[in-house]
N, C-alpha and C positions, 0 to 999 in steps of 0.2 A: 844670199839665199839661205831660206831656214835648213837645216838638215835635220834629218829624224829623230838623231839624238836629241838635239836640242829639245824640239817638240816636246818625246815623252817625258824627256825631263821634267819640262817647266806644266805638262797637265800634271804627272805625278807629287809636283811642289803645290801646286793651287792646290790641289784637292785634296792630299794630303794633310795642310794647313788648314783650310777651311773645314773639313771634317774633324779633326780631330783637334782642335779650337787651340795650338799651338803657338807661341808667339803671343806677343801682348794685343789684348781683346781691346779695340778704342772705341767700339760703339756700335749698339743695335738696336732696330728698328720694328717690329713685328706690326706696326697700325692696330694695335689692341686700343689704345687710347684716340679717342676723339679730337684731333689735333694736330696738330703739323707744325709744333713748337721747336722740332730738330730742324728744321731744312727754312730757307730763305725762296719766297716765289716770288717771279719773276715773270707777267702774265700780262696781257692787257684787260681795264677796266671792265671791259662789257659782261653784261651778264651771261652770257653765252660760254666764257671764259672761265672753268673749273675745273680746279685742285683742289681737294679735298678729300679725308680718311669715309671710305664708305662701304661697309659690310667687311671690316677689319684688312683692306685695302688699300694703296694710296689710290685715286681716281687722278686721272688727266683725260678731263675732256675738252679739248682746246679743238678753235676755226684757225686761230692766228698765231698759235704757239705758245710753249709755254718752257719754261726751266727751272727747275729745282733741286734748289742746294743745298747741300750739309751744310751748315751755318759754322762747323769749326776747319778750320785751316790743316790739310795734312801736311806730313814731311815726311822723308828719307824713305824706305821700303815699305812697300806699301800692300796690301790685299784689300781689294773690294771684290762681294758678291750681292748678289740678290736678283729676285725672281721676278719675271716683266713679260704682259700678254698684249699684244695688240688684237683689240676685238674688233670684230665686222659679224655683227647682226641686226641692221638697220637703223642705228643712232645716227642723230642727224649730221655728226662729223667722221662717221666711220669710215677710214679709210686705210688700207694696206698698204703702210709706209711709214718711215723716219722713226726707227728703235733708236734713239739718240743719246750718245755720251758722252759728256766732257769732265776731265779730271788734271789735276796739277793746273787748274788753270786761275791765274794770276792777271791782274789790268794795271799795262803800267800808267796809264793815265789816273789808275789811282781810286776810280768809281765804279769797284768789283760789281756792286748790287743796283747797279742807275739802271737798270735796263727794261723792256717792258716785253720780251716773249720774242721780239721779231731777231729772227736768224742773222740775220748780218748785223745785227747791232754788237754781236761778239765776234766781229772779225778782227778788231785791234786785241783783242786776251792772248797770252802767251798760253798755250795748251795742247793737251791731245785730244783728239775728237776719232769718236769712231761713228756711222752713222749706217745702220745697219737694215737695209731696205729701204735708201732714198731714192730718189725718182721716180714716185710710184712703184717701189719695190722691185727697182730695175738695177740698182749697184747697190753694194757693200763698201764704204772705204775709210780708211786710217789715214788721217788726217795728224801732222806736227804746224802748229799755229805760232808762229815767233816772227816779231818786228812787222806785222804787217804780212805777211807771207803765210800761206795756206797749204802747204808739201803736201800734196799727196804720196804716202809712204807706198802704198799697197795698195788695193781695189780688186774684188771680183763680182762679175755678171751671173754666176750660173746659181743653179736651183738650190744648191746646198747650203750657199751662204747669204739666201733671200729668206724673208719672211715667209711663215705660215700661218692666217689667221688663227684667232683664239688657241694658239698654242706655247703654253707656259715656257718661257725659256730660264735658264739656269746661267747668270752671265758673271764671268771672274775680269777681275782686272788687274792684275799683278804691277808693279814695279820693284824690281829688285837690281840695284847698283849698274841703273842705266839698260837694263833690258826691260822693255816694256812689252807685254802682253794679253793679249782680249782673247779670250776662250766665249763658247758659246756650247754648253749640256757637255762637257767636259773635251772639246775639241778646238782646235787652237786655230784661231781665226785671222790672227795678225802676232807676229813675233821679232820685235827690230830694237838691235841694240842701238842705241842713240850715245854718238859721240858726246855731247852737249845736252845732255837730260836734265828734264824739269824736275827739280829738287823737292817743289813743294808747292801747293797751292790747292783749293777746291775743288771738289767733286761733283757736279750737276746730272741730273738726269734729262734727260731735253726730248720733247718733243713737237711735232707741228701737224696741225690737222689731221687729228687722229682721237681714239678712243683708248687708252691703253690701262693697265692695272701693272701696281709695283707692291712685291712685298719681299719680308724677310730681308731686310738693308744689315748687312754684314761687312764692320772694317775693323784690319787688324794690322797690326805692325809687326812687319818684320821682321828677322833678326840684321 
């Protein structure tokens, strides 16, 4: 069980960190550039099927899903932020559902980037996955992904920790020496130290059937 200490703690370290640009800076993102030469996608062919920088944005408009990855490999202590809207204003995929993340994740089969968008094609990845208004924006849950195995850490149903359309969210993702933590607008959404924590591996942005916009991609190393 988390205790409150713990909590303030680990919002007053994200935030702390991330505001005041502490620890070593490994890389940002703003979509000012026409491009998407950081990240590796992960998408099916059809044209239906877009990723893409638009109105200094990343765009995911995906029917089948899509993933997108920082192209460099993280390690040890870790801070990710950055800002993420799922829209619903009559685009022909808009749907209220799957704020999707995976990070530290690793394929031991070896074919990190074989994939084409569809969701259980990374059930064999060793990773964390948080997936935050799936079932049609009916659970929140913290997912540990190792050997085949799918742990659900945590999970909540109520309104607080569901999506709200078109509303910009602020999302941190901490790892620090096996505590791993997902805030969501500076509140801590999932908080579990792991005996056995993922040292090091990618950071994807995931989502499925949906409209959503990414910006300001912010990661920094720990001390």
């Amino acid at each position: 069980m988390k205790t409150l200490l713990s909590i303030l703690l680990l919002v007053c370290m994200c935030n702390s960190f991330a505001q005041n640009k502490k620890g070593a800076f490994l890389f940002q993102d703003n979509f000012t550039a026409l491009d998407t030469s950081n990240w590796i996608i992960e998408k099916q062919k059809a044209d239906s099927e877009i990723v893409a920088v638009k109105n200094g944005k990343l765009l995911i408009d995906t029917y089948g899903g899509a993933t997108i990855w920082y192209k460099k490999e993280l390690s040890g202590n870790i801070c990710i932020t950055y800002k993420r809207t799922v829209m619903v204003d009559g685009g022909k995929n808009d749907r209220l559902s799957d704020l999707n993340n995976f990070w530290m994740a690793t394929d031991p089969k070896g074919k990190m980037f074989a994939h084409h968008g569809g969701f259980a094609e990374y059930d064999s990845l060793n990773m964390y996955y948080v997936g935050m208004g799936g079932n049609y924006n009916k659970t929140t849950r913290f997912r540990k992904y190792y050997g085949g195995d799918k742990k659900i850490i945590e999970e909540f149903a109520d309104s607080l920790h569901l999506l709200q359309a078109n509303k910009e969210y602020f999302i941190e993702i901490v790892i620090k020496d096996g505590l791993v933590t997902f805030s969501v607008d500076g509140i801590v959404f999932f908080s579990w130290k792991d005996d056995q924590p993922l040292t090091h591996g990618y950071f994807g942005i995931r989502s499925t059937r949906s409209r959503q916009q990414v910006d300001e991609v912010n990661i920094y190393q720990l001390n």
